[in-house]
Short mmCIF file of the C-alpha atoms (twelve columns), coordinates in Angstrom:
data_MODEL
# 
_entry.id   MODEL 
# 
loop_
_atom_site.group_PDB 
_atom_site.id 
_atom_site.type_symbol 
_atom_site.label_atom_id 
_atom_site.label_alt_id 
_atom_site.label_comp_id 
_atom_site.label_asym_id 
_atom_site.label_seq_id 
_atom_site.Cartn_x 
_atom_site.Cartn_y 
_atom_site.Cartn_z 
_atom_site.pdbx_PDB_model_num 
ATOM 1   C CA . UNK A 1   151.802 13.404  43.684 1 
ATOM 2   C CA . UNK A 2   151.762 17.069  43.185 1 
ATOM 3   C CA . UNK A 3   150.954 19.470  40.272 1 
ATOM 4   C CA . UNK A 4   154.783 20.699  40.820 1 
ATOM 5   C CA . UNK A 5   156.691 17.346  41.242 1 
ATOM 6   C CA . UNK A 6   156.780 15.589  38.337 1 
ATOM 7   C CA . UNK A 7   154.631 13.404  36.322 1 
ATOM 8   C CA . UNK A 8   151.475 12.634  37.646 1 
ATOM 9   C CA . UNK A 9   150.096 9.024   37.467 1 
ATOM 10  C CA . UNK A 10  148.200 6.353   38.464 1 
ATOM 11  C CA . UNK A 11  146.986 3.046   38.151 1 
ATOM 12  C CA . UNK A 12  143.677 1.763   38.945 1 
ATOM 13  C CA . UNK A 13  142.997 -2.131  38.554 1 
ATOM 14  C CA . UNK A 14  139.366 -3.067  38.655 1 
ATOM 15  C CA . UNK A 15  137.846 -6.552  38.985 1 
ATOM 16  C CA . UNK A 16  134.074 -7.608  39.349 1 
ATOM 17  C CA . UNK A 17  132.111 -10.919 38.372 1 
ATOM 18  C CA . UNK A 18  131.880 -9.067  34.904 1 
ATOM 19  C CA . UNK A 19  135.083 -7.294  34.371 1 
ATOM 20  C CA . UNK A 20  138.715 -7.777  34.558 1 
ATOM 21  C CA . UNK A 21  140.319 -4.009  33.885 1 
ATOM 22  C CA . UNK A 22  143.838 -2.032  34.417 1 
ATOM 23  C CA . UNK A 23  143.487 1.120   34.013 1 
ATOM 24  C CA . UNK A 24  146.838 4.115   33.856 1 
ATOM 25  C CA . UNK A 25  147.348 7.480   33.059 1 
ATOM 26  C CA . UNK A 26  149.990 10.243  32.965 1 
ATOM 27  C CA . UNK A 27  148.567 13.523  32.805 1 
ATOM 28  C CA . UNK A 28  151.942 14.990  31.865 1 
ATOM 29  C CA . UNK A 29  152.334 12.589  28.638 1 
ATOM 30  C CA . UNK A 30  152.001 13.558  25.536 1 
ATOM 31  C CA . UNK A 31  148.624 11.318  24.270 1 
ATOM 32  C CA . UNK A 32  150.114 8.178   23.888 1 
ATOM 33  C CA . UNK A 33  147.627 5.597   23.624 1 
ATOM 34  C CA . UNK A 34  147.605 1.764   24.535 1 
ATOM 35  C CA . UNK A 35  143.547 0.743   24.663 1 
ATOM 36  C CA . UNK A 36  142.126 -2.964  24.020 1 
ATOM 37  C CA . UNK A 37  138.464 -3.013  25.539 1 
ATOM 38  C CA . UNK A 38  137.280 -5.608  23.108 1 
ATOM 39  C CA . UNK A 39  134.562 -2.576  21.846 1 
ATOM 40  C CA . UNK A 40  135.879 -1.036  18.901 1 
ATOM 41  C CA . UNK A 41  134.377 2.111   18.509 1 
ATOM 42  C CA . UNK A 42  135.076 2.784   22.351 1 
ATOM 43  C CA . UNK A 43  138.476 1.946   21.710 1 
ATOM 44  C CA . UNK A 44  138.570 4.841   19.186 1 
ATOM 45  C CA . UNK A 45  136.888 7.436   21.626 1 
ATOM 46  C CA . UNK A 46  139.359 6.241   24.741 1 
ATOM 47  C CA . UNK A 47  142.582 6.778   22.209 1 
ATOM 48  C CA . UNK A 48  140.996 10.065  20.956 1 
ATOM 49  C CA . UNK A 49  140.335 11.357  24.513 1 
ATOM 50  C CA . UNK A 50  144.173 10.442  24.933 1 
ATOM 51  C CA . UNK A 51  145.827 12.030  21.896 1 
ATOM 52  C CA . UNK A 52  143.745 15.533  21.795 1 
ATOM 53  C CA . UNK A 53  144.361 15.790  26.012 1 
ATOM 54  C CA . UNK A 54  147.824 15.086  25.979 1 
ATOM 55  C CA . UNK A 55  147.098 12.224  28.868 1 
ATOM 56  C CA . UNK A 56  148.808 8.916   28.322 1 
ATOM 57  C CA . UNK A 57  146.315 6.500   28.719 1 
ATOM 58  C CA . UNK A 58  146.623 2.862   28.886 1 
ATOM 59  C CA . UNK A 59  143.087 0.631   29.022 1 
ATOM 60  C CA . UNK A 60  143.161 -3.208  28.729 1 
ATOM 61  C CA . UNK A 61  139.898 -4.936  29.595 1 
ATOM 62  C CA . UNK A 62  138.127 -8.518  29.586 1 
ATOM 63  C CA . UNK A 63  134.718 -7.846  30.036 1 
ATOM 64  C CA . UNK A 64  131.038 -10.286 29.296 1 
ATOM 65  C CA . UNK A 65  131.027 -8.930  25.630 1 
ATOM 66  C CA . UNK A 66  128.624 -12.156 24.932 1 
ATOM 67  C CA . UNK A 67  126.036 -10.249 26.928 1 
ATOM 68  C CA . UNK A 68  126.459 -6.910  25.293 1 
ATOM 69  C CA . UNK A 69  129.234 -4.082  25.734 1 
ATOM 70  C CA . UNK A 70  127.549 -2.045  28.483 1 
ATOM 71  C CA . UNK A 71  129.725 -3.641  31.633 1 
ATOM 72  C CA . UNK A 72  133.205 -2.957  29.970 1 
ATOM 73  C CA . UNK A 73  132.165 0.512   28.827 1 
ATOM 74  C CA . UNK A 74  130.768 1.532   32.289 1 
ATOM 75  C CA . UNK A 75  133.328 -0.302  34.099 1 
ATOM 76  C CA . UNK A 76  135.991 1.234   32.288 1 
ATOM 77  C CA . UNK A 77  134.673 4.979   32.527 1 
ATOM 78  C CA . UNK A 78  134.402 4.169   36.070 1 
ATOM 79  C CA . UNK A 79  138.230 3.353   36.595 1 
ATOM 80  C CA . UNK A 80  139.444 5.708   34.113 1 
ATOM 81  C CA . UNK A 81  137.909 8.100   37.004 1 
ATOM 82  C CA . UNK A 82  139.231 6.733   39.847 1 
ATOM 83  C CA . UNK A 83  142.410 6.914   38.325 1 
ATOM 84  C CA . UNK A 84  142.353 10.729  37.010 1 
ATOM 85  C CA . UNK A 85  141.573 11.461  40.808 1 
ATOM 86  C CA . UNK A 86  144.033 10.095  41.886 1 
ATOM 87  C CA . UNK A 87  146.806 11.605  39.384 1 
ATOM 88  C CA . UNK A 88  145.678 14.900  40.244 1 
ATOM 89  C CA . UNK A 89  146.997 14.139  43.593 1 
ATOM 90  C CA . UNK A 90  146.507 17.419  45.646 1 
ATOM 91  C CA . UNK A 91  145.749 19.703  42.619 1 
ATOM 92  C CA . UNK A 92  148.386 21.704  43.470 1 
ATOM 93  C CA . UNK A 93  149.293 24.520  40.821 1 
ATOM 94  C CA . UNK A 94  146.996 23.397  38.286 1 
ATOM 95  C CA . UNK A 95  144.910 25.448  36.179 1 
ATOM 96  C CA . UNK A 96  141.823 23.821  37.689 1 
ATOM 97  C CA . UNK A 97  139.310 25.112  34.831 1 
ATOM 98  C CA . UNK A 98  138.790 24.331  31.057 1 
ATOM 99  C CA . UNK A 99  136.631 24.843  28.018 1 
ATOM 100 C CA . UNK A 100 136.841 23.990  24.351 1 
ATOM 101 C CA . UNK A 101 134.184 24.363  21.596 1 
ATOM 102 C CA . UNK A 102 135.002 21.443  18.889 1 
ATOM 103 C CA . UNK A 103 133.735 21.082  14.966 1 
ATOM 104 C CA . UNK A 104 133.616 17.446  14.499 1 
ATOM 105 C CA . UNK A 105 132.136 17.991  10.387 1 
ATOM 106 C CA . UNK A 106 128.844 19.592  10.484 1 
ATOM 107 C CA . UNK A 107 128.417 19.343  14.695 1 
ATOM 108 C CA . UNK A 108 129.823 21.061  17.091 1 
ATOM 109 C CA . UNK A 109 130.350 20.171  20.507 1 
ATOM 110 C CA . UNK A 110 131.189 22.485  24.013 1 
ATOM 111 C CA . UNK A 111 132.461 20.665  26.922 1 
ATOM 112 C CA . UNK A 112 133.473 22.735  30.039 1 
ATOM 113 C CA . UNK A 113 135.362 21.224  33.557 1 
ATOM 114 C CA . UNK A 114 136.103 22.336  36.608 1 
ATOM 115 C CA . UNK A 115 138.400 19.671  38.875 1 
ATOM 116 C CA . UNK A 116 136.290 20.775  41.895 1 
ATOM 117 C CA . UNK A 117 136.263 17.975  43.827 1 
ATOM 118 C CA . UNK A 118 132.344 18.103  43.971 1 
ATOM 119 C CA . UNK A 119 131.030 15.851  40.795 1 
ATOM 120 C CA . UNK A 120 128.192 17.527  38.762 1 
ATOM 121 C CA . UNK A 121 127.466 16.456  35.192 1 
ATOM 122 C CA . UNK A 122 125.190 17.823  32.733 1 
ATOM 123 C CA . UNK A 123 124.414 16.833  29.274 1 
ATOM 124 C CA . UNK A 124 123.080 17.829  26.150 1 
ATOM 125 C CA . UNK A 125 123.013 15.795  22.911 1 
ATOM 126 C CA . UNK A 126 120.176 15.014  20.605 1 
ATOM 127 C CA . UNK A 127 117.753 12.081  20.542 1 
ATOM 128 C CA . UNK A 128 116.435 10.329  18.026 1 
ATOM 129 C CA . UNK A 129 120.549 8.961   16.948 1 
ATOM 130 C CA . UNK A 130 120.950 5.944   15.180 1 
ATOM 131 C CA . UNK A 131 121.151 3.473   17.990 1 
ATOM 132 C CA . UNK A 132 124.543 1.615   17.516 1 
ATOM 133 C CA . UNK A 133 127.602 2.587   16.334 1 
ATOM 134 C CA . UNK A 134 129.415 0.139   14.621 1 
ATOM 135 C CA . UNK A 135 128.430 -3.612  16.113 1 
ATOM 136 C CA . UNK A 136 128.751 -3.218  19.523 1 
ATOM 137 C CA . UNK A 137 128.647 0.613   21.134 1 
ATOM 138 C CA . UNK A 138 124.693 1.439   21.864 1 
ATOM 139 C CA . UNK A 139 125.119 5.706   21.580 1 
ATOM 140 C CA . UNK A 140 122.847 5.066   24.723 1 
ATOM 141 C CA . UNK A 141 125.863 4.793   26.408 1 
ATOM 142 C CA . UNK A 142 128.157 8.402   25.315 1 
ATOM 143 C CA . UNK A 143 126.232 9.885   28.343 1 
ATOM 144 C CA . UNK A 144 126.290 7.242   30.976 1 
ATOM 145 C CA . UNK A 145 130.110 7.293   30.227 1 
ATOM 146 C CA . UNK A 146 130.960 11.206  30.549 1 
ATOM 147 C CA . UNK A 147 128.697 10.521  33.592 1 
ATOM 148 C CA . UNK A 148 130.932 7.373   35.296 1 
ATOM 149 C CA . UNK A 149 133.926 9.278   34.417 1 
ATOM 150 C CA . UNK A 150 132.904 13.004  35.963 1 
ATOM 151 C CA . UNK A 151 131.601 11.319  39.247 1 
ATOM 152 C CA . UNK A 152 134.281 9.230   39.679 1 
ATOM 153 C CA . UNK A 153 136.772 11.981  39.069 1 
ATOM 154 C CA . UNK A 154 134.939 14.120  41.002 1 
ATOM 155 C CA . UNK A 155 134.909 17.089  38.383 1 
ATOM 156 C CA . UNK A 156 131.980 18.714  37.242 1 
ATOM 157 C CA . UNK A 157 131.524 19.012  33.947 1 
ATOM 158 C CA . UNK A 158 129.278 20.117  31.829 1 
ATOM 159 C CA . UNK A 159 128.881 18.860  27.369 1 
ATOM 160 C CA . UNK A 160 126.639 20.280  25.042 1 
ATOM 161 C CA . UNK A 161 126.003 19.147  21.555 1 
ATOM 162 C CA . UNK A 162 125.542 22.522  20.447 1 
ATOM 163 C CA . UNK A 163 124.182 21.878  17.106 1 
ATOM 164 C CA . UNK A 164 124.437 17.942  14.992 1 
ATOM 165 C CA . UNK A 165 123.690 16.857  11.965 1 
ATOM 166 C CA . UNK A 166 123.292 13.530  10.084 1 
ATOM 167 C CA . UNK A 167 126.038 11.453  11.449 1 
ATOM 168 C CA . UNK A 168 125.765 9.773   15.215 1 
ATOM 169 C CA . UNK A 169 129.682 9.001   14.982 1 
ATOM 170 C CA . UNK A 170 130.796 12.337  14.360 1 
ATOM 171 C CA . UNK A 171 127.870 13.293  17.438 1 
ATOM 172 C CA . UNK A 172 129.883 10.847  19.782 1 
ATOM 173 C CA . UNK A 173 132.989 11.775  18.415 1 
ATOM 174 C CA . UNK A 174 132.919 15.050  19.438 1 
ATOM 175 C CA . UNK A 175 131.646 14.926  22.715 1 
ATOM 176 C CA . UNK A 176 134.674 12.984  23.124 1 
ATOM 177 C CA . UNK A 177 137.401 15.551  21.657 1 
ATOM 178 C CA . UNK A 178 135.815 18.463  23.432 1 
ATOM 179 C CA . UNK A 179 135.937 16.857  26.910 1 
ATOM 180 C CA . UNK A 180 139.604 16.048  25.978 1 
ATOM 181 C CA . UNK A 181 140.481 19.406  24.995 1 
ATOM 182 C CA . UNK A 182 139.165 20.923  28.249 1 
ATOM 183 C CA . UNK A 183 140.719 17.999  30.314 1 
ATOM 184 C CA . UNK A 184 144.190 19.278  28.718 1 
ATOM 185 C CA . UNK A 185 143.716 22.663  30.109 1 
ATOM 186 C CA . UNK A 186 142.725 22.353  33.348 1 
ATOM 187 C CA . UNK A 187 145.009 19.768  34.058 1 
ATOM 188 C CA . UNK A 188 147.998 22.138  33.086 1 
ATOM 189 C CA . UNK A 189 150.295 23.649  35.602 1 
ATOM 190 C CA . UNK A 190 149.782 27.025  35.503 1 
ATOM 191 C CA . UNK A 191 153.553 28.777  36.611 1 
ATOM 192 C CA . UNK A 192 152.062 31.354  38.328 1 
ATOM 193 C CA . UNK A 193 149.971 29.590  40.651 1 
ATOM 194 C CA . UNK A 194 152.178 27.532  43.736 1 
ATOM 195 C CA . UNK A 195 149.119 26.165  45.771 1 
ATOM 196 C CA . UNK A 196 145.690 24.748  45.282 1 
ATOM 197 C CA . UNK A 197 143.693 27.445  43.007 1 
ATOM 198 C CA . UNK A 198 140.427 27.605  45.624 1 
ATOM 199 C CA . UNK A 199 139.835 30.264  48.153 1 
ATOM 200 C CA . UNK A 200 139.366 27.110  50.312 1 
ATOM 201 C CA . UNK A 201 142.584 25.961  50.066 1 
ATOM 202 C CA . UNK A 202 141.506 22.713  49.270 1 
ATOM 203 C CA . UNK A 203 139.588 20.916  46.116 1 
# 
C-alpha cells in the first residue's frame, strides 16, 4: 500500500508461549480506538496514542498477567511496530518528519520522528517516579515501550521529558501524546510530494 492509494493498513497477529495478540491500524482513520490488553493504564496510553494521531488502532491481547504485565506490554509495542511498518507500505508521498512539544499539567513533553527506515531511539524522562501506575503498569516500562515500538517500526525517534513535576501519570501520559502528535504528521500525505521524500529514493 502506498501513501497515494488509499487507506493504509495492516494487521499483525502475534503469538508466543506468553502472548496471544492481534494487532491493526489505519493510518488514514480518524483515532478510533478498540484496545483490551488486560493492563489498564496501558490501555489508556494505546487509546490516547490513537485518538491524538488520528491512527485507528485496534489491540486485543491475552497475555501471563499472573506473572506481571511486562510480556503483554512489550509484546504489544512490539506488534504495534511491525504493523505501522507495514502500513507505511513504500512511504510514498508522506511527510516523512514530525515534532510536537505537549503540556500534559505542569510537564511538558517533546517527541520528534523521522520514518527513516533506520531505528534509533533516544530517551529522556526523570528517575526517581513513583514505580507503578495504577496496579499493574511498572513506569519502568514507558521507555522499553517507545523503544519496542521505534525499532520495530524502524523510525527513529527521539522523547524528551523536558521538564515534570509531581505526577508520574501525567509524566507517562505525555510521552505518549507527544509521540502521537508527531506520528500524525509525518504520517500525512503531503500533496506536493509524489515519491519517497529521500534523496535515496528509498526509506
Amino acid at each position: 500500500m502506498t501513501a497515494l492509494s488509499g487507506h493504509r493498513t495492516a494487521r499483525v497477529e502475534r503469538a508466543t508461549n506468553e502472548t496471544k495478540l492481534v494487532v491493526e491500524v489505519d493510518l488514514d482513520g480518524t483515532g478510533k480506538a478498540d484496545v483490551a490488553t488486560g493492563v489498564g493504564f496501558y490501555d489508556h496510553m494505546l487509546t490516547a496514542l490513537s485518538k491524538h494521531s488520528g491512527i485507528d488502532l485496534t489491540v486485543h491481547a491475552d497475555g501471563d498477567l499472573h506473572i506481571d504485565a511486562h510480556h503483554t506490554v512489550e509484546d504489544v509495542a512490539i506488534a504495534l511496530g511491525h504493523a505501522f511498518a507495514e502500513a507505511l507500505g513504500d512511504k510514498r508521498g508522506i511527510t516523512r518528519y514530525g515534532d510536537a512539544t505537549i503540556p500534559m499539567d505542569e510537564v511538558l513533553v517533546q517527541a520528534a520522528v523521522d520514518l527513516s527506515g533506520r531505528p534509533y531511539f533516544v530517551h529522556a524522562e526523570p528517575e526517581g517516579m513513583t514505580p507503578m501506575i495504577g496496579p499493574d503498569y511498572p513506569t519502568s516500562l514507558t521507555k522499553h515501550v517507545l523503544e519496542s515500538f521505534a525499532f520495530n517500526a524502524r523510525i527513529s525517534l527521539h522523547v524528551r521529558v523536558l521538564y515534570a513535576g509531581r505526577d508520574a501519570h501525567h509524566i507517562v501520559e505525555g510521552q505518549f501524546k507527544a509521540l502521537a502528535r508527531a506520528l500524525r504528521t509525518a504520517v500525512a500525505v503531503d500533496p506536493r510530494v509524489t515519491d519517497v521524500p529521500s534523496t535515496k529514493g528509498a526509506l
